[in-house]
Backbone as JSON Lines, residues from 0, in Angstrom:
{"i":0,"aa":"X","n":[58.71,-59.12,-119.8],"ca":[58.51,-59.06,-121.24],"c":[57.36,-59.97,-121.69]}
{"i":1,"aa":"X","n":[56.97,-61.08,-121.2],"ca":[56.19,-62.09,-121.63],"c":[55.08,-61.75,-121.24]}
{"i":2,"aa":"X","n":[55.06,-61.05,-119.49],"ca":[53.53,-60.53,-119.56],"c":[53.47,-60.04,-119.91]}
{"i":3,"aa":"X","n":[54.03,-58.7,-120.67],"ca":[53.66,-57.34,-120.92],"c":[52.97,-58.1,-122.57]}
{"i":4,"aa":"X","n":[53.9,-58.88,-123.28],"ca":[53.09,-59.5,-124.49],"c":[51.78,-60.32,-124.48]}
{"i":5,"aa":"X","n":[51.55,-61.29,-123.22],"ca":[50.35,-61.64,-122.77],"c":[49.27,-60.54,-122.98]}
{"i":6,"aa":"X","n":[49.65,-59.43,-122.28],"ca":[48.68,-58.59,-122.33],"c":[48.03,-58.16,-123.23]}
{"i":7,"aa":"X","n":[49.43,-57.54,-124.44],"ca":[48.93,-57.16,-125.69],"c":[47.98,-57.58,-126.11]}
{"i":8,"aa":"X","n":[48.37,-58.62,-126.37],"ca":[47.48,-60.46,-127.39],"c":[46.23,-60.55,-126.32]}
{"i":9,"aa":"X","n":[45.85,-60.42,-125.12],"ca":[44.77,-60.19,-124.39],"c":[43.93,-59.12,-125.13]}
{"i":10,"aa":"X","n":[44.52,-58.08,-124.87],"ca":[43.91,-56.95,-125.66],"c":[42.64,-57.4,-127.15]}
{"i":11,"aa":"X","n":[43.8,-57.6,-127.52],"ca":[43.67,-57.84,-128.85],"c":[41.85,-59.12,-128.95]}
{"i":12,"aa":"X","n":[41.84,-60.1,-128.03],"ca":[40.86,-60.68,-127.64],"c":[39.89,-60.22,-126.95]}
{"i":13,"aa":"X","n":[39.96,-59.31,-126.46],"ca":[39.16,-58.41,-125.78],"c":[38.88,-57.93,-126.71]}
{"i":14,"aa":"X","n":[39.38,-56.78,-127.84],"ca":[38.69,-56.0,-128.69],"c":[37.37,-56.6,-129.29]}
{"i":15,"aa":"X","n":[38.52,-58.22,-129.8],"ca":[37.06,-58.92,-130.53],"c":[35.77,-59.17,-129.88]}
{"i":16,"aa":"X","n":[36.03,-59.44,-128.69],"ca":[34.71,-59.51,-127.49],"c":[34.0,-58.2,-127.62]}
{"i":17,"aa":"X","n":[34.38,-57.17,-127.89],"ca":[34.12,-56.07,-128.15],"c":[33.03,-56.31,-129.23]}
{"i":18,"aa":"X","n":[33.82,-56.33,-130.14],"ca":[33.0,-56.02,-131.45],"c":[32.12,-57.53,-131.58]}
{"i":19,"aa":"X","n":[32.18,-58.22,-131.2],"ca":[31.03,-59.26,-131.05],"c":[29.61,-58.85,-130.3]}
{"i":20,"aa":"X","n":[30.24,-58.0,-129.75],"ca":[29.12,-57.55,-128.55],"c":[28.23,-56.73,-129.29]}
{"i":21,"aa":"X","n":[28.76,-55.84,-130.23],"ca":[28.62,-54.5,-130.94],"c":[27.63,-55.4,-131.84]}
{"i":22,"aa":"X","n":[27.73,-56.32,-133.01],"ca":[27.17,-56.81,-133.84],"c":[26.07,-57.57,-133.37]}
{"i":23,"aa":"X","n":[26.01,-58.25,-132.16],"ca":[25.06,-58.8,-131.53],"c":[23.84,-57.43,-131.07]}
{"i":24,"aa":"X","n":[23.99,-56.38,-130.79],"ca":[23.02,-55.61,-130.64],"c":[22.74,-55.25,-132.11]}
{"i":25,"aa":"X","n":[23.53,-55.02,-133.27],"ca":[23.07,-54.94,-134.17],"c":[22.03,-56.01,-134.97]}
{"i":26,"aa":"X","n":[22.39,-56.85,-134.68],"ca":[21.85,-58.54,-135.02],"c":[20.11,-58.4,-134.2]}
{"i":27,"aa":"X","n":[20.05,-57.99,-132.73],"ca":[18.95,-57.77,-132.45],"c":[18.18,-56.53,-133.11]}
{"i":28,"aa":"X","n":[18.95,-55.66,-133.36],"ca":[17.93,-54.88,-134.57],"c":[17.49,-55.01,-135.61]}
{"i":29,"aa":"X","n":[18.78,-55.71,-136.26],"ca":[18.08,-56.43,-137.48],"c":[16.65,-57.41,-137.51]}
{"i":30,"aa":"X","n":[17.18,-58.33,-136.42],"ca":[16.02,-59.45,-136.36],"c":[14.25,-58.48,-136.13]}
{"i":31,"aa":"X","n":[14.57,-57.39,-135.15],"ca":[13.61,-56.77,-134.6],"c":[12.78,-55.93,-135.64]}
{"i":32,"aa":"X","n":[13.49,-55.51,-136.87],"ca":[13.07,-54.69,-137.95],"c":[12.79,-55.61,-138.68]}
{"i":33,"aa":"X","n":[13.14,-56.95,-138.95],"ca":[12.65,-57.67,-139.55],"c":[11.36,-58.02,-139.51]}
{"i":34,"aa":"X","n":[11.02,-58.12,-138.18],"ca":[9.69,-59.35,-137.74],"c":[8.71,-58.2,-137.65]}
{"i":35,"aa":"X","n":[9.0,-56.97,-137.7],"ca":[8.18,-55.81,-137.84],"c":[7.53,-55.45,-139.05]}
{"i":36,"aa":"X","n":[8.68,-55.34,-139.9],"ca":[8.44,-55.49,-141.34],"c":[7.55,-56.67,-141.81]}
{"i":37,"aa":"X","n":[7.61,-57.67,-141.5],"ca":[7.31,-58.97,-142.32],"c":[5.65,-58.89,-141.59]}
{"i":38,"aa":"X","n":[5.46,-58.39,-140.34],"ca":[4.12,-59.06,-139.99],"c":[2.96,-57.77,-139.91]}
{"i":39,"aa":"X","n":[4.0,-56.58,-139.65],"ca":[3.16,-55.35,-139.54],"c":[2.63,-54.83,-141.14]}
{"i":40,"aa":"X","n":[4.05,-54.29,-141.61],"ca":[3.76,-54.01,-143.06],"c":[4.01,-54.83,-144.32]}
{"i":41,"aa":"X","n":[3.58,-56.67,-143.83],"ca":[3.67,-57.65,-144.93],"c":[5.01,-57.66,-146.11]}
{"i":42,"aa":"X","n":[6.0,-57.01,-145.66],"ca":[7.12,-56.73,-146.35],"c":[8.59,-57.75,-145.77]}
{"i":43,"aa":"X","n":[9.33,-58.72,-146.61],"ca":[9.84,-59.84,-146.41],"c":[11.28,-59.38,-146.89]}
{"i":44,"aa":"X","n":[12.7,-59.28,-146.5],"ca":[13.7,-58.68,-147.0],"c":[14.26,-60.23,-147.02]}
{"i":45,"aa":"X","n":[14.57,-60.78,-148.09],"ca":[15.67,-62.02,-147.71],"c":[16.81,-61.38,-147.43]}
{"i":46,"aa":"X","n":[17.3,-61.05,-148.22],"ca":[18.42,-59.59,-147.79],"c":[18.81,-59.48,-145.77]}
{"i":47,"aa":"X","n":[17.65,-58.91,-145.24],"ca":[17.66,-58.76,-144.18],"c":[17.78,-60.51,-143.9]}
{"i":48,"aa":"X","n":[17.18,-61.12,-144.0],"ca":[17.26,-62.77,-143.28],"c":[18.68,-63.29,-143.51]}
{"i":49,"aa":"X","n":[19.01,-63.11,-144.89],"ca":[21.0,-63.24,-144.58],"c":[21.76,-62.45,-143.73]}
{"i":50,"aa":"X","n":[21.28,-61.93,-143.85],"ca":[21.81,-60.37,-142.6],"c":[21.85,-61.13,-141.58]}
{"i":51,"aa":"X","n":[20.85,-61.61,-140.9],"ca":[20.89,-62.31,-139.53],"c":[21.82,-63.22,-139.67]}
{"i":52,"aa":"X","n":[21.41,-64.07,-140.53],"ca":[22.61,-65.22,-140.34],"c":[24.22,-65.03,-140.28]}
{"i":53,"aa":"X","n":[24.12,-64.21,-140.96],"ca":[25.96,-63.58,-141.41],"c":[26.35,-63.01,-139.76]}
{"i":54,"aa":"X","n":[25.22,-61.52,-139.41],"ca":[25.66,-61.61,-137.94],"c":[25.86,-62.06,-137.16]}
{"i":55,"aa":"X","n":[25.1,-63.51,-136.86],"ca":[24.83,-64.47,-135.97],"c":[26.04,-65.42,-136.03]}
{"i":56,"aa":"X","n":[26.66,-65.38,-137.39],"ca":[27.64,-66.55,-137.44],"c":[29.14,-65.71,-136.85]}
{"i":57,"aa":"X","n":[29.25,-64.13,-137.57],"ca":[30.34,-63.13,-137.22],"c":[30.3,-63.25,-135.49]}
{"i":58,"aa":"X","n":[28.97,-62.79,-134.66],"ca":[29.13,-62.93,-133.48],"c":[29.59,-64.27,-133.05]}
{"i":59,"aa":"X","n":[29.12,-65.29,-133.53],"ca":[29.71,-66.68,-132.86],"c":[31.05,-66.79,-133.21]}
{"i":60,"aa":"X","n":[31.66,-66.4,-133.74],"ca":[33.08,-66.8,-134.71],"c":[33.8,-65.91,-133.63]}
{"i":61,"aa":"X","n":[33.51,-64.61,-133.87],"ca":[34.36,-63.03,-133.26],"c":[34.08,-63.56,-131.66]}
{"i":62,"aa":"X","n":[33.29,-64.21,-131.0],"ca":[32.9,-64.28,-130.07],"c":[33.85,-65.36,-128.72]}
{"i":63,"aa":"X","n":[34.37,-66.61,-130.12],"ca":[35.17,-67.88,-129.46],"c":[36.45,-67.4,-129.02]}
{"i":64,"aa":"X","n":[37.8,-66.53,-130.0],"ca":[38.85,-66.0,-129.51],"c":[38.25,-65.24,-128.02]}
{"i":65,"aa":"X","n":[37.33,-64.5,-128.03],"ca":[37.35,-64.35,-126.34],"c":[37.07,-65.07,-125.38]}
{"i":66,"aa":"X","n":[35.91,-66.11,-125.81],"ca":[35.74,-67.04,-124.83],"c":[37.01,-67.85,-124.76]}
{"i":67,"aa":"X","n":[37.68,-68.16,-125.18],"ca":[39.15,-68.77,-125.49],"c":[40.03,-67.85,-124.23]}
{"i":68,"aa":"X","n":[40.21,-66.61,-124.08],"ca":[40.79,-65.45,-123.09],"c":[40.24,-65.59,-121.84]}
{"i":69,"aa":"X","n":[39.13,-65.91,-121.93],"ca":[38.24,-65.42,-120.56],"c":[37.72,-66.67,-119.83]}
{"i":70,"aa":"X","n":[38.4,-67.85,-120.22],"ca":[38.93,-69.08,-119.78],"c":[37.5,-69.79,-119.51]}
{"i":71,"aa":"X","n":[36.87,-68.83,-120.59],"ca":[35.33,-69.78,-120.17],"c":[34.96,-70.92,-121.49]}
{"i":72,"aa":"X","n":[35.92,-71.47,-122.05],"ca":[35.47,-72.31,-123.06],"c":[35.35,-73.8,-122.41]}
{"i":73,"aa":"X","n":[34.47,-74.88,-123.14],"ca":[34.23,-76.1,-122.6],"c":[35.96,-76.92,-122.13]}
{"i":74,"aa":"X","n":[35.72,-77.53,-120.95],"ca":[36.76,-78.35,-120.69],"c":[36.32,-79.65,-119.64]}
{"i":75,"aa":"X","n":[36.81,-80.69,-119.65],"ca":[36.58,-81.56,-118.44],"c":[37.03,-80.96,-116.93]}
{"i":76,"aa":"X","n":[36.01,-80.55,-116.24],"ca":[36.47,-80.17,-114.94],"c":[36.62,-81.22,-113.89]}
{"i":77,"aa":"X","n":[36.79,-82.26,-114.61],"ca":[36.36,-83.13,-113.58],"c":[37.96,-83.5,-112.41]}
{"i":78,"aa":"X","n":[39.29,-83.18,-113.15],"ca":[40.59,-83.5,-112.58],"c":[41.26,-81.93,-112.65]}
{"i":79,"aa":"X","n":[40.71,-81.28,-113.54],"ca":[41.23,-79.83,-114.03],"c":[41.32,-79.58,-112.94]}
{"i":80,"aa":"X","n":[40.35,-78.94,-112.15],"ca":[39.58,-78.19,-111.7],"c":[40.7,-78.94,-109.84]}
{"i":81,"aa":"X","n":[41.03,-79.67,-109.35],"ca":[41.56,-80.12,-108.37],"c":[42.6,-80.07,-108.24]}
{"i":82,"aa":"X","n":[43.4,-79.82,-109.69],"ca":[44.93,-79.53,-109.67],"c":[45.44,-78.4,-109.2]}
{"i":83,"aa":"X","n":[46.78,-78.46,-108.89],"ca":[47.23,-76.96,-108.61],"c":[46.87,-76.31,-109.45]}
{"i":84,"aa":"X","n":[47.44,-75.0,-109.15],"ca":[48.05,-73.89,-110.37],"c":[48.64,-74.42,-111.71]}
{"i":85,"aa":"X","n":[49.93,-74.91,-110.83],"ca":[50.85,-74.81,-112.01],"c":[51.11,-76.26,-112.68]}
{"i":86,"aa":"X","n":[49.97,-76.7,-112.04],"ca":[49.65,-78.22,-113.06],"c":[48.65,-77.71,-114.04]}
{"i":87,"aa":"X","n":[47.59,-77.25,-114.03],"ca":[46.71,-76.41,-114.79],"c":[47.35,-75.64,-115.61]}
{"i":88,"aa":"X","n":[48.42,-75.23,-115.2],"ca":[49.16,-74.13,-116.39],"c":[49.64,-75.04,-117.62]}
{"i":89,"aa":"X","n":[50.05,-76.55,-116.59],"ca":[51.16,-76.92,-117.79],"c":[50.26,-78.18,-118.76]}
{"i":90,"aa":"X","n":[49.05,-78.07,-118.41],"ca":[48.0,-78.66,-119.07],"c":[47.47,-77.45,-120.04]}
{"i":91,"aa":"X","n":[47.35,-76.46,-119.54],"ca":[47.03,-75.28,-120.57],"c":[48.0,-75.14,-121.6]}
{"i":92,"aa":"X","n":[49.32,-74.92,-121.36],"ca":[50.54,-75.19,-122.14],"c":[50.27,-76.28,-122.99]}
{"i":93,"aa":"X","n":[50.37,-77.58,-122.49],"ca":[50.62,-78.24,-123.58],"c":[49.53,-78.8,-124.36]}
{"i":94,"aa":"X","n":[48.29,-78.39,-123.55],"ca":[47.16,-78.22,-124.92],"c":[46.67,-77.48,-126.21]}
{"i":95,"aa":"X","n":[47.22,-75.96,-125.19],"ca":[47.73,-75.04,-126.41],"c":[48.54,-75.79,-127.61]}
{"i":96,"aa":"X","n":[49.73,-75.89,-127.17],"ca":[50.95,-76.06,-127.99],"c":[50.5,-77.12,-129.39]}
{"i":97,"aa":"X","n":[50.17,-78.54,-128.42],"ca":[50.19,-79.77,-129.02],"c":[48.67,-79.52,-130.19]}
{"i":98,"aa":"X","n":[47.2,-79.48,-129.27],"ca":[46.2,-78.95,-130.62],"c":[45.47,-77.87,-130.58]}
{"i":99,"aa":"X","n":[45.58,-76.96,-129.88],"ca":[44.45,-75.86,-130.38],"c":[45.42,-75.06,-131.55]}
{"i":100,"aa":"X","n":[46.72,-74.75,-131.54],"ca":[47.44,-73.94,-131.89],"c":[47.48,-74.9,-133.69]}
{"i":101,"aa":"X","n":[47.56,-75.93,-133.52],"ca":[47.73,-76.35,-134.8],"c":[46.43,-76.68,-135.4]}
{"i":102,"aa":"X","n":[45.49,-76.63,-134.62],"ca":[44.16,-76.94,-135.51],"c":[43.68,-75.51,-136.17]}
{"i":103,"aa":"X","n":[44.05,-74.16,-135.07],"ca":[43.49,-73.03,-135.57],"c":[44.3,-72.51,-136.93]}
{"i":104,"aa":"X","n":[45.76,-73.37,-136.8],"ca":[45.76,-72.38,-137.8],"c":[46.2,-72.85,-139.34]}
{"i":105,"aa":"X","n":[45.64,-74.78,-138.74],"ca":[45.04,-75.14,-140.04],"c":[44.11,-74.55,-140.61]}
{"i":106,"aa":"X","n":[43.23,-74.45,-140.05],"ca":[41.87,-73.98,-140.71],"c":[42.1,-72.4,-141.36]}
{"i":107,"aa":"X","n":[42.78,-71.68,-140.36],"ca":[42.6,-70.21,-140.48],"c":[43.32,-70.63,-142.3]}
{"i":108,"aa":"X","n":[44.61,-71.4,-142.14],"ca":[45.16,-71.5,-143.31],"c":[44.49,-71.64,-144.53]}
{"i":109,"aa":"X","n":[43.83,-73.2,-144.26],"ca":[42.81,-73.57,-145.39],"c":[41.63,-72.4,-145.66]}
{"i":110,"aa":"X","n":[41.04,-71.71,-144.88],"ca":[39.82,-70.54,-144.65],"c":[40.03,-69.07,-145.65]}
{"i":111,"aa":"X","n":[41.51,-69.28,-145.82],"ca":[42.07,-68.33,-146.69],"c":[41.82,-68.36,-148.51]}
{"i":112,"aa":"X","n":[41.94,-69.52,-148.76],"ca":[41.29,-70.27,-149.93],"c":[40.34,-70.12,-150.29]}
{"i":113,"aa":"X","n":[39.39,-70.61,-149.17],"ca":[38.07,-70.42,-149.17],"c":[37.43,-69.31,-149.37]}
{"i":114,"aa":"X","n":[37.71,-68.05,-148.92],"ca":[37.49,-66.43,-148.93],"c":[37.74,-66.37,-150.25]}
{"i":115,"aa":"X","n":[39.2,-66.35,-150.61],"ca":[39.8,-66.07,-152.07],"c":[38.87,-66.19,-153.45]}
{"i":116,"aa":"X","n":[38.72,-68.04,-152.84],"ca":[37.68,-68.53,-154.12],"c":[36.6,-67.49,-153.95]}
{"i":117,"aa":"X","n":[36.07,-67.76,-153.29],"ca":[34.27,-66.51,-153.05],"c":[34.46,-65.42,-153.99]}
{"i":118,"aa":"X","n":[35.6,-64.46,-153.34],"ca":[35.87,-63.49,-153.82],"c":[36.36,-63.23,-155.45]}
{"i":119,"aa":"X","n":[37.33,-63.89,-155.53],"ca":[37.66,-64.22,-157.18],"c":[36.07,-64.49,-158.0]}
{"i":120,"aa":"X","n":[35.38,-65.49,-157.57],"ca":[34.62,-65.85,-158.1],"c":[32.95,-64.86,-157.97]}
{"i":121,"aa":"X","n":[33.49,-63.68,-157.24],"ca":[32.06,-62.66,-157.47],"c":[30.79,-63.33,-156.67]}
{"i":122,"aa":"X","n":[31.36,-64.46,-155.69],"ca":[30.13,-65.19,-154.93],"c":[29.08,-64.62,-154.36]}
{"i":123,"aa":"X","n":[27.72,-64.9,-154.59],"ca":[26.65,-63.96,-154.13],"c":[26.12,-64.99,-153.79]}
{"i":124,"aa":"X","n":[25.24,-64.43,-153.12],"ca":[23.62,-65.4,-152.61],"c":[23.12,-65.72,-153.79]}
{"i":125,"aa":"X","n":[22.56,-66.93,-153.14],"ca":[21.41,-67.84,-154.72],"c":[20.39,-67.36,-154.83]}
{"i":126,"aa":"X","n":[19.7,-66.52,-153.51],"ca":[18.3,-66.06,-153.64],"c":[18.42,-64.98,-154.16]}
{"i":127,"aa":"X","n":[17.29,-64.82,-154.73],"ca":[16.99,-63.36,-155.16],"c":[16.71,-62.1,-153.97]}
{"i":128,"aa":"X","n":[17.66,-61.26,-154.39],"ca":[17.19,-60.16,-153.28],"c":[18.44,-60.9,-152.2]}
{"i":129,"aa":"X","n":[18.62,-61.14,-152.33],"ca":[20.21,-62.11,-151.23],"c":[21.34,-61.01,-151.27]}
{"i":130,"aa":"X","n":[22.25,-61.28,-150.28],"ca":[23.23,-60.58,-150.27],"c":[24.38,-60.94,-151.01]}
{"i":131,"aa":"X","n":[25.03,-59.72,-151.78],"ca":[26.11,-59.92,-152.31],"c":[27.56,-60.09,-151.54]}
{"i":132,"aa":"X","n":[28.58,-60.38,-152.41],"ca":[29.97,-60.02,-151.58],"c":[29.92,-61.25,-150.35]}
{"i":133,"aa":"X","n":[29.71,-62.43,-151.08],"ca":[29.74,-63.93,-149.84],"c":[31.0,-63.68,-149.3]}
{"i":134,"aa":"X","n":[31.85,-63.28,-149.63],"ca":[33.6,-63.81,-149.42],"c":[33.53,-62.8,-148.37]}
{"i":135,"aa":"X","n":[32.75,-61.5,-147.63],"ca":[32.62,-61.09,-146.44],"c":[32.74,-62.05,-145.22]}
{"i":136,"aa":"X","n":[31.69,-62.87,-145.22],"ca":[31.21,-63.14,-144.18],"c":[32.26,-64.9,-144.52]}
{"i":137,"aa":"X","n":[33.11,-65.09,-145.47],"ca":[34.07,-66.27,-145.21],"c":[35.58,-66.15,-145.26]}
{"i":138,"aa":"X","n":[35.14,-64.37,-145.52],"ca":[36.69,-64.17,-144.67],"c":[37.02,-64.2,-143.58]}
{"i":139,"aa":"X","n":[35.6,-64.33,-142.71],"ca":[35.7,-63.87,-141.33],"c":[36.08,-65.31,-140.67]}
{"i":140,"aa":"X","n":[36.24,-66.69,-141.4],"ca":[36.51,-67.88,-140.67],"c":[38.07,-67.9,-141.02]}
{"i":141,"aa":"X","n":[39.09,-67.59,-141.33],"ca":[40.15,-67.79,-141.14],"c":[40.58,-66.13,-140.75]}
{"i":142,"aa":"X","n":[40.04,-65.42,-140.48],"ca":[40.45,-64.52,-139.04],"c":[40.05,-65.16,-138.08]}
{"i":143,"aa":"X","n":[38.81,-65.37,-137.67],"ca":[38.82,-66.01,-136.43],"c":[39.65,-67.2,-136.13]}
{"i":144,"aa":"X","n":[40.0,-68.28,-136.79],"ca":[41.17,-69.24,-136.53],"c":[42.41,-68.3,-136.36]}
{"i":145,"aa":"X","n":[43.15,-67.87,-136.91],"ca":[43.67,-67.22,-136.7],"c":[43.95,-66.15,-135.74]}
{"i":146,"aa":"X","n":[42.87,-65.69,-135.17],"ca":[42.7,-64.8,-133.8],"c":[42.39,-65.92,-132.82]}
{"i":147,"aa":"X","n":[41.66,-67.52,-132.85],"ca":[41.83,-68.11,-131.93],"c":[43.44,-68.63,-131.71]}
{"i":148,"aa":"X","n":[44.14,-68.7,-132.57],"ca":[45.46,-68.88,-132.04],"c":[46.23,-68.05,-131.77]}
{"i":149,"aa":"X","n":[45.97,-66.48,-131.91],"ca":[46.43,-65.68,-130.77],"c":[46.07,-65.76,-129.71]}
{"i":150,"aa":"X","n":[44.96,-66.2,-129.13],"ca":[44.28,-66.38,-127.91],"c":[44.83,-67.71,-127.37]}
{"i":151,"aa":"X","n":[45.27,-68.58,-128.31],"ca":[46.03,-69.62,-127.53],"c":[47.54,-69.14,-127.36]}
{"i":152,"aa":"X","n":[47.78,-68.43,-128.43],"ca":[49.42,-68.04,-128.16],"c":[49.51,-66.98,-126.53]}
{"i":153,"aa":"X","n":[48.49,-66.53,-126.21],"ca":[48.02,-65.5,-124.82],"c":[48.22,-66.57,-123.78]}
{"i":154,"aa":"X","n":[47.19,-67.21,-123.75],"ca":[47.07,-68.57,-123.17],"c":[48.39,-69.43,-123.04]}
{"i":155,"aa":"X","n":[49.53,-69.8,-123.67],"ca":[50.66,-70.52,-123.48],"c":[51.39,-69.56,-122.52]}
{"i":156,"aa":"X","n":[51.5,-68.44,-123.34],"ca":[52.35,-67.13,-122.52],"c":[51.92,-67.2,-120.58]}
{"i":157,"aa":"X","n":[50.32,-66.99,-120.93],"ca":[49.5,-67.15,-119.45],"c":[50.33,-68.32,-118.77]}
{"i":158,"aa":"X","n":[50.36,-69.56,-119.09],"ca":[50.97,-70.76,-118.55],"c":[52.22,-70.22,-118.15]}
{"i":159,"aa":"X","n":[53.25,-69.94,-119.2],"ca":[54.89,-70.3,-118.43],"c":[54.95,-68.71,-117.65]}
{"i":160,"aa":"X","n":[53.89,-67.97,-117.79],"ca":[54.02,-66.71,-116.97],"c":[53.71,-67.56,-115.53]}
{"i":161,"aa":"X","n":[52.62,-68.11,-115.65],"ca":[52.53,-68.92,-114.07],"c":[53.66,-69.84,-113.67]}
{"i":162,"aa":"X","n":[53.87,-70.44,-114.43],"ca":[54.84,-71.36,-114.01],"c":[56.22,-70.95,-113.85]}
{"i":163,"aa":"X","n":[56.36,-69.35,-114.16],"ca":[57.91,-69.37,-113.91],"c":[57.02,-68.34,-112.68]}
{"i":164,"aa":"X","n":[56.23,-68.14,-112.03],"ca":[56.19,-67.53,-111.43],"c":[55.93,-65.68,-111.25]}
{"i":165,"aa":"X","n":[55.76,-65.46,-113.08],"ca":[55.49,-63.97,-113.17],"c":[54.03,-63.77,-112.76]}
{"i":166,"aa":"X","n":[53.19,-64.97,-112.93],"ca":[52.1,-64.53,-112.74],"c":[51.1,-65.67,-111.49]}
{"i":167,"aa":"X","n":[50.25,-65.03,-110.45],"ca":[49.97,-66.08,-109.12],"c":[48.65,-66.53,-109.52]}
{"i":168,"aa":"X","n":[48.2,-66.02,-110.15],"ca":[46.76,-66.83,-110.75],"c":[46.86,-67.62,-112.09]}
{"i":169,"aa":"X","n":[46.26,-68.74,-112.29],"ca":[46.06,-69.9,-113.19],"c":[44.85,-69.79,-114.01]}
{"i":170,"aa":"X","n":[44.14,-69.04,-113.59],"ca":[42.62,-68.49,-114.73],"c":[42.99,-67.19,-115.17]}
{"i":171,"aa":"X","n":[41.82,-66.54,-115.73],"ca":[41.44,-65.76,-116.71],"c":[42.01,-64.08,-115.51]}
{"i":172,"aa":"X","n":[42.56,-62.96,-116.32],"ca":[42.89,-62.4,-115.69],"c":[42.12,-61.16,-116.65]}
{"i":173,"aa":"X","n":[41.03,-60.55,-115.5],"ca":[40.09,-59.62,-116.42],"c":[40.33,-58.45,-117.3]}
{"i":174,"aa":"X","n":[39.95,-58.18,-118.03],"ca":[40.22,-56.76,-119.01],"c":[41.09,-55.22,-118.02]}
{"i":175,"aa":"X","n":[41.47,-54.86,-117.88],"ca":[41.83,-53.6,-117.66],"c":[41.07,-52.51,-118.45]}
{"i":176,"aa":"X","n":[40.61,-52.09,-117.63],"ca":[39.99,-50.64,-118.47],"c":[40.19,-49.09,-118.19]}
C-alpha cells in the first residue's frame, strides 16, 4: 500500500518535471523571439521580457519538487554518502519529517495570501506594456511549496518503504514510462 502511494506522489513529481521541461523550451523561444525582435527589427516587448522572467522563475519553482524526487537536490555527502541504506533512509525520514515538510508548507501556507492579495488587488506590472494578472506567476509559489511537500511526503514513504524492507534501494527510483 505505501509503495503503491509512493508511486502515485512520484508521479505526480514527475508530471511537474514534465511541465518544467515544457516551459523551459518555451522560455527559449521566447528569449529567442525576443533578441530577434529587439536587434533585427528594433522592436522591444517589455511584455515579452516579463515573459522570460515569469518562465524562468515557473521553471525554477515547477522544477525543485522534482529535483526533490530524483534525489538530486544539494546535501552534505560527505557522511551521507558512506552510510548504509537504511541509515540514509532514516536520515531522509527524519529530515523530511522534522524540516523540509514544515518549512514547505509554511510557505506554501503563507504564499496563499500572497496570490490572494495580487489577485484581489488587480496586480499588474508597473511598466508600461508589462504583464497583467501578477497573482499568475505568485500563485505558482505556494503550489510549488506545497508540491515540494508532496515530494517530501514521497520521500518519507521512500524511507520506511526501505526500512521496513518493501523497497532495496535508498536513492531515487526512475520514472516508469
Amino acid at each position: 500500500m505505501l509503495v503503491q502511494l509512493e508511486d502515485l506522489l512520484n508521479r505526480f513529481s514527475d508530471l511537474l518535471g514534465k511541465v518544467a521541461a515544457v516551459l523551459f523550451i518555451l522560455l527559449i523561444f521566447n528569449v529567442f523571439y525576443d533578441v530577434v525582435a529587439r536587434y533585427v527589427f528594433n522592436d522591444v516587448s517589455i511584455g515579452l521580457q516579463e515573459l522570460e522572467w515569469h518562465l524562468f522563475a515557473a521553471v525554477f519553482m515547477l522544477g525543485v519538487p522534482y529535483t526533490l524526487r530524483a534525489n538530486g537536490h544539494v546535501r552534505v555527502d560527505l557522511i551521507y554518502e558512506r552510510l548504509s541504506i537504511k541509515k540514509r533512509a532514516l536520515i531522509d525520514l527524519l529530515g523530511a519529517l522534522i524540516l523540509l515538510l514544515p518549512f514547505a508548507l509554511l510557505v506554501g501556507y503563507y504564499g496563499i495570501g500572497f496570490a490572494q492579495e495580487a489577485y484581489e488587488l488587480g496586480e499588474t506590472s508597473g511598466d508600461p506594456g508589462g504583464l497583467p494578472h501578477r497573482w499568475i506567476i505568485k500563485a505558482v509559489i505556494p503550489f510549488t511549496f506545497f508540491s515540494i511537500a508532496v515530494s517530501g511526503l514521497a520521500m518519507m514513504l521512500h524511507s520506511i518503504n526501505v526500512l521496513t524492507g518493501k523497497r532495496s534501494d535508498g536513492n531515487y527510483t526512475p520514472p516508469q514510462h
